[in-house]
C-alpha positions, 0 to 999 in steps of 0.5 A: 480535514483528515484524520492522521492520528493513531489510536493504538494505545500500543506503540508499534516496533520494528516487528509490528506490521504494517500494511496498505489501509486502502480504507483509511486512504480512500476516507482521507485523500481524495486523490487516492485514484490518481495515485493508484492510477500513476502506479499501473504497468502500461498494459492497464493504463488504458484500461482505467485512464478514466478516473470515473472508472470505479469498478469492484470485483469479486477477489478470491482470499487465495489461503480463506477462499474468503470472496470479497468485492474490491477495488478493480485499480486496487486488484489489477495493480496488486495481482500484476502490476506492482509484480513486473520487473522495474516496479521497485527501484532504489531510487526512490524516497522511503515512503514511496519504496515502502509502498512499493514494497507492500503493493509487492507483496499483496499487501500483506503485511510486513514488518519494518526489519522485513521492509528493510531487508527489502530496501536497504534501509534500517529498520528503526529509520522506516518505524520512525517515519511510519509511526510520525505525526502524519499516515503516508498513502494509507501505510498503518500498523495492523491493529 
């Protein structure tokens, strides 16, 4: 059963970021691959249309020059898919915009009055929802 509870003691604000948790998503939705899967630009559909298709790459911190293995669906979709033009739109739910968002970005971390900016909406409407009862794909506050 998943796990949705938080455990910070900290109860997160509107400047507390919030980041992707491809951890916590990948520990707890077993569909986590075909959603990151639904999210590539055409070009690399193809190239991961096989869900078997776990492959890690070496991905380069570019402010640490840190090296680190991840997720190739994970990598392909940050460093260019979730950058073309068309990959946020206005019309989708809240959830789905700030993923968007965070994909977007790098997913690095951001704050809901940043996220808000970017969307459209308030900032204590995306706390709110973020900070429920129920982690949506991953999204948490930094520790």
């Amino acid at each position: 059963m998943p796990d949705n509870k938080h455990y910070s003691i900290i109860k997160p604000t509107k400047n507390t970021p919030f980041y992707i948790d491809f951890e916590w998503w990948m520990k707890n939705d077993s569909n986590w691959r075909v959603y990151l899967v639904g999210y590539l630009c055409d070009l690399h559909k193809d190239s991961y249309k096989d869900l078997e298709n776990n492959v890690l790459i070496d991905a380069i911190n570019p402010e640490t020059a840190e090296v680190s293995q991840v997720d190739g669906i994970q990598n392909v979709l940050i460093s260019h898919c979730a950058k073309q033009e068309g990959f946020i739109s206005s019309n989708t739910t809240l959830v789905e915009s700030v993923f968007r968002i965070l994909l977007a970005n790098g997913n690095k971390p951001m704050t809901p009055e940043e996220i808000g900016d970017k969307i459209g909406r308030p900032a204590i409407t995306i706390l709110k929802t973020l900070t429920g009862p129920r982690v949506y794909k991953g999204i948490r506050p930094t520790k």
